[in-house]
C-alpha positions in Angstrom: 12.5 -0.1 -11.4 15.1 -1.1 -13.8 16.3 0.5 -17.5 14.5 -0.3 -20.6 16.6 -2.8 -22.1 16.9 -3.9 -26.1 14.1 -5.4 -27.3 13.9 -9.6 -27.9 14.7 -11.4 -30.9 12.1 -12.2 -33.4 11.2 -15.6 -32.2 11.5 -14.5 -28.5 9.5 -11.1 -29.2 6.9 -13.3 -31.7 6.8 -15.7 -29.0 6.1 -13.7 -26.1 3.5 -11.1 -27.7 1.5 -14.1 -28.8 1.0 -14.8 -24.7 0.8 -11.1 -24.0 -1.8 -10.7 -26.6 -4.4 -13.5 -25.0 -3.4 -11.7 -21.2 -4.4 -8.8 -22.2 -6.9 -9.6 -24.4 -8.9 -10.5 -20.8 -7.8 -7.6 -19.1 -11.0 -4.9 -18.5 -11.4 -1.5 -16.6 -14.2 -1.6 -14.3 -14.5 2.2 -13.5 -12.0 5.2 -13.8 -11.8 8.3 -11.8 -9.2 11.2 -13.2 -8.4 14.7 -12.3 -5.7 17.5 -13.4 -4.2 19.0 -10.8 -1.7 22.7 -11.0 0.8 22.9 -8.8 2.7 25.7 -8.1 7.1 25.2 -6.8 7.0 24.5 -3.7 4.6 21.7 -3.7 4.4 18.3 -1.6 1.4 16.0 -1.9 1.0 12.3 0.0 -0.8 9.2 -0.1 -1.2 6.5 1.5 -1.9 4.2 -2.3 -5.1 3.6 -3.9 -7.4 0.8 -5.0 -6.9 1.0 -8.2 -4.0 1.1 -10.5 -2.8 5.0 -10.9 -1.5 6.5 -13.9 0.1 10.1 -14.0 1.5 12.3 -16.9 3.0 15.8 -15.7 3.4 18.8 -18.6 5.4 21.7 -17.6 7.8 21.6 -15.0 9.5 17.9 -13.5 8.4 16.5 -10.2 10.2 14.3 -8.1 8.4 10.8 -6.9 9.8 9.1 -3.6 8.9 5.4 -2.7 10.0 4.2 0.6 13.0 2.3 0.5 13.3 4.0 -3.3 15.8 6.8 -4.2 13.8 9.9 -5.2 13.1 9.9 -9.0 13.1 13.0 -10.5 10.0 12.9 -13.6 10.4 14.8 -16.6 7.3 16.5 -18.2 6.1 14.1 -21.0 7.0 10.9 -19.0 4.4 8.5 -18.0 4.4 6.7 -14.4 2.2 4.0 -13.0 1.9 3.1 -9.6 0.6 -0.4 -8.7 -2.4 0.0 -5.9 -1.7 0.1 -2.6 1.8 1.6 -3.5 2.2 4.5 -0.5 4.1 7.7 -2.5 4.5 11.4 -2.3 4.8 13.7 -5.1 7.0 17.0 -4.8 8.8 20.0 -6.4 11.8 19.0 -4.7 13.6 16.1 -2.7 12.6 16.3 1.1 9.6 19.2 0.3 6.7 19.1 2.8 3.6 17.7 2.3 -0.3 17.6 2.3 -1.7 14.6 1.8 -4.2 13.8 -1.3 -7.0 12.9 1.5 -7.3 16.7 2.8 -7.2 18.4 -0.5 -10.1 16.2 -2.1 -12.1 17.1 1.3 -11.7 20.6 -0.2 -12.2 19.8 -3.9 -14.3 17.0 -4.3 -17.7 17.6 -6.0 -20.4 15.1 -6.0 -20.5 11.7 -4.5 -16.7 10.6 -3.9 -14.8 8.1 -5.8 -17.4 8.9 -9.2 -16.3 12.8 -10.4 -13.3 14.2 -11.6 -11.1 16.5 -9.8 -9.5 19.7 -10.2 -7.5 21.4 -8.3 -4.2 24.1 -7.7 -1.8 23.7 -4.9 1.1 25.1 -4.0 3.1 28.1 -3.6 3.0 30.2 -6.8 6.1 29.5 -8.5 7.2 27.2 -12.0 4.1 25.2 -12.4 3.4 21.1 -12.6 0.3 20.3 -14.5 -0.9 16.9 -13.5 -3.3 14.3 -15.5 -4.1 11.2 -13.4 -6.3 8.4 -14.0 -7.1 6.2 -11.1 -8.6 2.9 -13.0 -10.0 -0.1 -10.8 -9.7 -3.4 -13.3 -11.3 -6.8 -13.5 -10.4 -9.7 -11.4 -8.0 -11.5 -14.0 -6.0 -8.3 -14.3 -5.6 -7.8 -10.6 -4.1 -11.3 -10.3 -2.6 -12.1 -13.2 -0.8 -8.7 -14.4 -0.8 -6.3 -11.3 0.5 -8.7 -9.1 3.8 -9.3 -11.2 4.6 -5.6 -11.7 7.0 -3.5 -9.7 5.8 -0.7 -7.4 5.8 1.7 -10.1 6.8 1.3 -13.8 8.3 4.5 -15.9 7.8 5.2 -19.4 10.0 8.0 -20.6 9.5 10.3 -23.4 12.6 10.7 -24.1 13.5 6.7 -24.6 10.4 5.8 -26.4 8.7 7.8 -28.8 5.6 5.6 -28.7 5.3 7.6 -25.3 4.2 10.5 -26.7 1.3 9.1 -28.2 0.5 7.6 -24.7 0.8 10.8 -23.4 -1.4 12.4 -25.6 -4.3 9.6 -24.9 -3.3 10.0 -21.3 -4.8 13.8 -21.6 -7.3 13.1 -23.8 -8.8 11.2 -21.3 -8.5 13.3 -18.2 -10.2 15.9 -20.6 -12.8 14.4 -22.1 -14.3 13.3 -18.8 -13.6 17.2 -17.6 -15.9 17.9 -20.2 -18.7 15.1 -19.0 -19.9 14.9 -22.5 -22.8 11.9 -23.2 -21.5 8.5 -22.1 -18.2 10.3 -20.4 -18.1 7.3 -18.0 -18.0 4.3 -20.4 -15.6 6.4 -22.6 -13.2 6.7 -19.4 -13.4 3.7 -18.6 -12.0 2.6 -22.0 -9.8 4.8 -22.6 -8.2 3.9 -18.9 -8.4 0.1 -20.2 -6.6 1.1 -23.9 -3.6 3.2 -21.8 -2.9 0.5 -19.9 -2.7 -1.9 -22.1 -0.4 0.4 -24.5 1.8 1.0 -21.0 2.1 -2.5 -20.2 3.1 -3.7 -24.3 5.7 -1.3 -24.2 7.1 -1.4 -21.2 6.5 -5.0 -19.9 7.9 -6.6 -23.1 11.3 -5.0 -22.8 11.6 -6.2 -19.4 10.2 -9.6 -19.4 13.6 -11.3 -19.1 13.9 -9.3 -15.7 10.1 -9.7 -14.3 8.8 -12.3 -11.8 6.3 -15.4 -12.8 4.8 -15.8 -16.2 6.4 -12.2 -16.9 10.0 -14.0 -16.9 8.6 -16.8 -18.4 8.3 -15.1 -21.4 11.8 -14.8 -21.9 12.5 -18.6 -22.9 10.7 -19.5 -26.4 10.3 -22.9 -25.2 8.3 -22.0 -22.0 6.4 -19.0 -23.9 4.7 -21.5 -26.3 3.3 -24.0 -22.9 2.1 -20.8 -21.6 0.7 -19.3 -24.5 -1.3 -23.3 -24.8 -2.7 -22.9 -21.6 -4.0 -19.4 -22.0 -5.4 -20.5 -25.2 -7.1 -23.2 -23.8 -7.1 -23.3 -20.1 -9.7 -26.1 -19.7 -8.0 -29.0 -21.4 -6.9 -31.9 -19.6 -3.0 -30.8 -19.5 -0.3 -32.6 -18.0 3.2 -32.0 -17.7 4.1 -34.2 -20.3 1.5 -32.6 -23.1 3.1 -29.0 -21.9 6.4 -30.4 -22.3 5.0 -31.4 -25.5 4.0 -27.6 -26.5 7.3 -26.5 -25.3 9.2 -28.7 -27.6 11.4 -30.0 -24.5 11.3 -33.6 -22.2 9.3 -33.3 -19.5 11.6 -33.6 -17.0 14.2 -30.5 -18.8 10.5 -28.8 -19.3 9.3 -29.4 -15.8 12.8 -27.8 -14.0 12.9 -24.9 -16.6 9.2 -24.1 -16.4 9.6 -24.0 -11.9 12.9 -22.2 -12.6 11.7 -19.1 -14.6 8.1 -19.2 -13.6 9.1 -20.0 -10.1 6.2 -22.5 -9.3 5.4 -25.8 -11.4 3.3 -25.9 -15.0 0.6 -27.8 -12.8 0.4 -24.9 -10.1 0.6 -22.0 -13.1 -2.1 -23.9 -14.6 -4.6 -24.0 -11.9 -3.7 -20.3 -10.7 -4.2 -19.0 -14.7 -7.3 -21.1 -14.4 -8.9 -19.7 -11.0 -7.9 -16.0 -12.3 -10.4 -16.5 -15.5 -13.1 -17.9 -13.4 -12.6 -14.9 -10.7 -13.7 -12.6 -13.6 -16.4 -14.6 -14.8 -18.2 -15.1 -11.6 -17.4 -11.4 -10.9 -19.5 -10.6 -14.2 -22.2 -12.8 -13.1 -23.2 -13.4 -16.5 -22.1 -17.2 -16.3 -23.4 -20.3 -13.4 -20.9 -21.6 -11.7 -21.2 -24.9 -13.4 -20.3 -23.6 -16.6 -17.6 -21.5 -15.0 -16.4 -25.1 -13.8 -16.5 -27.0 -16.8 -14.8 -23.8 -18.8 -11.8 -24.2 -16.3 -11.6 -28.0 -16.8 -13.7 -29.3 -13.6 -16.3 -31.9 -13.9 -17.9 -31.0 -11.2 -18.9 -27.8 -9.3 -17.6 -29.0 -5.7 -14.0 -29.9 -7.3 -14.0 -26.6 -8.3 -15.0 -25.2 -5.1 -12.4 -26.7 -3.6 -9.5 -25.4 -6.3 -11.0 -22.1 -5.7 -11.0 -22.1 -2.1 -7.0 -23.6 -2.1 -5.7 -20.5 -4.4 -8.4 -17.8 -3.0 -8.7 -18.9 0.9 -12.4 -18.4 0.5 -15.3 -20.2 -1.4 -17.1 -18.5 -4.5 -20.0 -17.4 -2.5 -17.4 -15.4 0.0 -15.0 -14.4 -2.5 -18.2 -12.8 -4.3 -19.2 -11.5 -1.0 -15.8 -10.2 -0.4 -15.8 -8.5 -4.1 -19.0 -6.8 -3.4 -17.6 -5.3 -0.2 -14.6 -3.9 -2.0 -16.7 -2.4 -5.0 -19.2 -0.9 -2.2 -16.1 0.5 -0.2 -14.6 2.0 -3.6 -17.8 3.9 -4.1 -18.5 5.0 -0.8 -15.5 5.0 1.1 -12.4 6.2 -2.4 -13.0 9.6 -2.0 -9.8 9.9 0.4 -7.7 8.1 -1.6 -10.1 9.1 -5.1 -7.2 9.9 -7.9 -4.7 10.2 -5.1 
């Protein structure tokens, strides 16, 4: 994790907001699961990381989060975490404090089918109290390849640095209580009010860190590069080539083509086809599209060309990725509840 730094300048911030605007615009939450837990000094709870991407606010008393190969953080009340999925962490009172892991104490709590209910419950030993509002939210395919996979373990927003983290906070327990209260349409409401955190999380944090982030993220940083980027998210299916990118950057395309690999760490072509294989991913995943038209929309004439791009950045074709999708959405319903808001 590194410090919040000053934000851009104007044309750098106008620049990259423009491309963070269209990245999240695509960004959707599939299903959210959230609980409030009260824990009681001394306290210690484990997992092993979740599916999805987890979000945690803490009120009361601070908590201290340990990463392997991370020096324990000590989290104030009011500051917001969020732990990429698959991130293994414990949560404790204090550095070193023993603990149960998050599978055993839904065994105990969980109500309904797993991986679909809220949770409640109170751990610990009696003393200063934690409460805990988490949201566990699993999002679409262009999300999970495009935004999750350039963040760090675990991004921090703190209270005390950004006053917009307040308000987060304040949607962060909104949430975990209006799902609580499992009024009409509950799940649909979570599920958007998951997708809205995130996207506030991400705006604030991400863009004051993007000259320190990996891929795109760094790209971001260079106005030049921001503008090709921000012409092929706006239109992913035209027939680019370095030399019209260069073109939208304002550069030659030999200066444009070593800037682009050096901030974005792979070439304009190879961004291109990724971004372009991320947006079909989601549209075949929402299954309201044929492939054909998913082919054409991402700039392939035919439907075998793009079978074959897909299988070169997925390893699998677009029946087996589907397949493979299917499974994982199956497993998160029947098989989350040991890892369900953990």
């Amino acid at each position: 994790m590194t410090a919040i730094r000053p934000a851009p300048s104007p044309e750098r911030a106008s620049d990259a907001m423009d491309v963070f605007s269209e990245v999240l615009a695509i960004c959707r939450s599939e299903h959210a699961v959230t609980a409030r837990f009260a824990l009681s000094e001394p306290w210690g709870l484990s997992s092993d990381g979740v599916p999805g991407a987890m979000i945690r606010l803490a009120r009361r008393a601070p908590y201290w989060l340990e990463i392997d190969g991370m020096t324990p953080m000590r989290i104030e009340p009011g500051d917001i975490v969020m732990l990429r999925p698959g991130v293994p962490h414990r949560m404790v009172s204090a550095p070193g404090a023993s603990t149960t892991a998050f599978s055993e104490m839904i065994s105990r709590h969980a109500r309904g089918t797993r991986g679909e209910n809220p949770l409640v419950f109170a751990h610990g030993g009696g003393g200063e109290m934690t409460e805990m509002f988490s949201a566990q939210i699993w999002f679409s395919a262009y999300c999970r390849h495009v935004v999750l996979s350039v963040l760090p373990p675990f991004i921090r927003v703190r209270e005390a640095d950004l006053p917009m983290t307040g308000v987060l906070g304040q949607t962060m327990q909104g949430l975990v209580e209006e799902t609580l209260d499992r009024r009409a349409g509950w799940r649909l409401s979570a599920a958007r009010m998951g997708e809205l955190l995130l996207v506030n999380l991400l705006r604030v944090h991400l863009l004051a860190l993007h000259s320190q982030g990996s891929g795109w993220l760094r790209g971001l940083g260079d106005p030049n590069i921001a503008r090709s980027l921000m012409a092929m998210h706006r239109a992913p299916g035209q027939a680019w080539s370095v030399a019209t990118l260069a073109g939208e950057a304002g550069l030659s395309r030999t200066r444009f083509a070593e800037r682009f690999k050096d901030l974005v760490g792979v070439t304009p072509i190879s961004y291109l086809t990724a971004h372009r294989m991320a947006v079909a991913a989601q549209a075949m995943e929402a299954g309201t599209m044929a492939l054909v038209r998913i082919a054409e929309d991402a700039g392939y004439e035919s439907g075998k060309e793009f079978s074959r791009a897909f299988r070169r950045w997925s390893g699998l074709s677009p029946s087996a990725y589907l397949r493979q999708e299917a499974g994982r959405r199956a497993g998160v319903t029947l098989a989350s509840g040991a890892k369900q808001a953990s």
